[in-house]
C-alpha positions as CSV (number, residue, x, y, z in Angstrom):
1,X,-8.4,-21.1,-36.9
2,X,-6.8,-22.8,-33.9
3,X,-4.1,-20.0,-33.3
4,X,-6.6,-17.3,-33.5
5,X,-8.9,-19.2,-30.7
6,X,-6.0,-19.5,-28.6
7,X,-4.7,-16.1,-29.1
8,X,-8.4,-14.6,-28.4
9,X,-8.3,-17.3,-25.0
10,X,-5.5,-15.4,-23.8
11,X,-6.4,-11.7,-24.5
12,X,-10.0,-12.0,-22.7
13,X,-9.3,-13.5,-19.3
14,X,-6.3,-11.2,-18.8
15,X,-8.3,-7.7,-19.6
16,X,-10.9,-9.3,-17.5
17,X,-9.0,-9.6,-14.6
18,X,-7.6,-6.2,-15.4
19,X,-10.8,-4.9,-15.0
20,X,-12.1,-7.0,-11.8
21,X,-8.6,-6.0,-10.1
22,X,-9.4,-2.0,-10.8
23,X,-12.6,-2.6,-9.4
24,X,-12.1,-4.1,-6.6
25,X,-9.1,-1.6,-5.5
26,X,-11.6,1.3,-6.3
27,X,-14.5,-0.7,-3.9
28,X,-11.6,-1.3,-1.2
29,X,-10.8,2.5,-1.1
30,X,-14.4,3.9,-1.3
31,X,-14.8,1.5,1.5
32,X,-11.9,2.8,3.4
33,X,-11.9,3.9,6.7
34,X,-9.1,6.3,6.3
35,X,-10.4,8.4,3.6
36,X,-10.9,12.5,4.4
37,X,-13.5,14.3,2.9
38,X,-12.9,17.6,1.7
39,X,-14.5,19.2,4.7
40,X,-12.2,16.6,7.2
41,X,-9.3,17.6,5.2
42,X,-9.5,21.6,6.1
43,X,-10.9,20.9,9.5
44,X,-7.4,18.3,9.9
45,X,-5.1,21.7,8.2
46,X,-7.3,24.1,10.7
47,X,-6.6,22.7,13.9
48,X,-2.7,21.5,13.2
49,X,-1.9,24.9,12.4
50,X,2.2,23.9,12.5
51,X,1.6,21.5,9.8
52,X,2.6,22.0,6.1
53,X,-0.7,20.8,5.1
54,X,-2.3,24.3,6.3
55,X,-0.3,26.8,4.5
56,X,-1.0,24.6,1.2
57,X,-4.3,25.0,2.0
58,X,-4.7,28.8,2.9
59,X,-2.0,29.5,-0.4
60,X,-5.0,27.5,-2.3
61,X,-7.4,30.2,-1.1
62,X,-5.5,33.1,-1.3
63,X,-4.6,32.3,-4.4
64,X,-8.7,31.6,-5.8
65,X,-9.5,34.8,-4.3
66,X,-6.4,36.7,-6.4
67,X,-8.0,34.5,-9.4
68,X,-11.6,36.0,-8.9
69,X,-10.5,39.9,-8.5
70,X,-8.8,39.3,-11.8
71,X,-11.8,37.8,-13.1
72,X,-13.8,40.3,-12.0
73,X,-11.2,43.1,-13.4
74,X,-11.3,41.2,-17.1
75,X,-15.1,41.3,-17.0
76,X,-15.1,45.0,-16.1
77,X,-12.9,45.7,-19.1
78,X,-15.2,44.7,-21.6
């Protein structure tokens, strides 16, 4: 009985500080002053039009929009 107290002694604490840690670094970066929105982030691609960040983004689009004929296509078929 005395190994098993000391064995469940040292499993508790540590996944409780596991958890406590995650939560804190997910509190910390919802907190953060340098996180983008989704609307900041294509605004930030928009206006830095040199920057590899805006093709990524208007590939992403084109891309959906080829998605959505297809879609449209597949439906027709049936």
């Amino acid at each position: 009985m005395e190994i098993e107290r000391i064995q469940i002694c040292a499993v508790v604490p540590t996944f409780f500080v596991k958890m406590q840690t995650s939560w804190e670094y997910d509190r910390v970066q919802a907190n953060g002053k340098n996180l983008l929105t989704l609307k900041e982030k294509n605004n930030f691609a928009k206006n830095n039009l040199n920057s590899n960040n805006y093709d990524f983004t208007t590939n992403i689009k084109h891309q959906t929009s080829n998605i959505k004929h297809q879609t449209s296509n597949i439906k027709h078929q049936d």
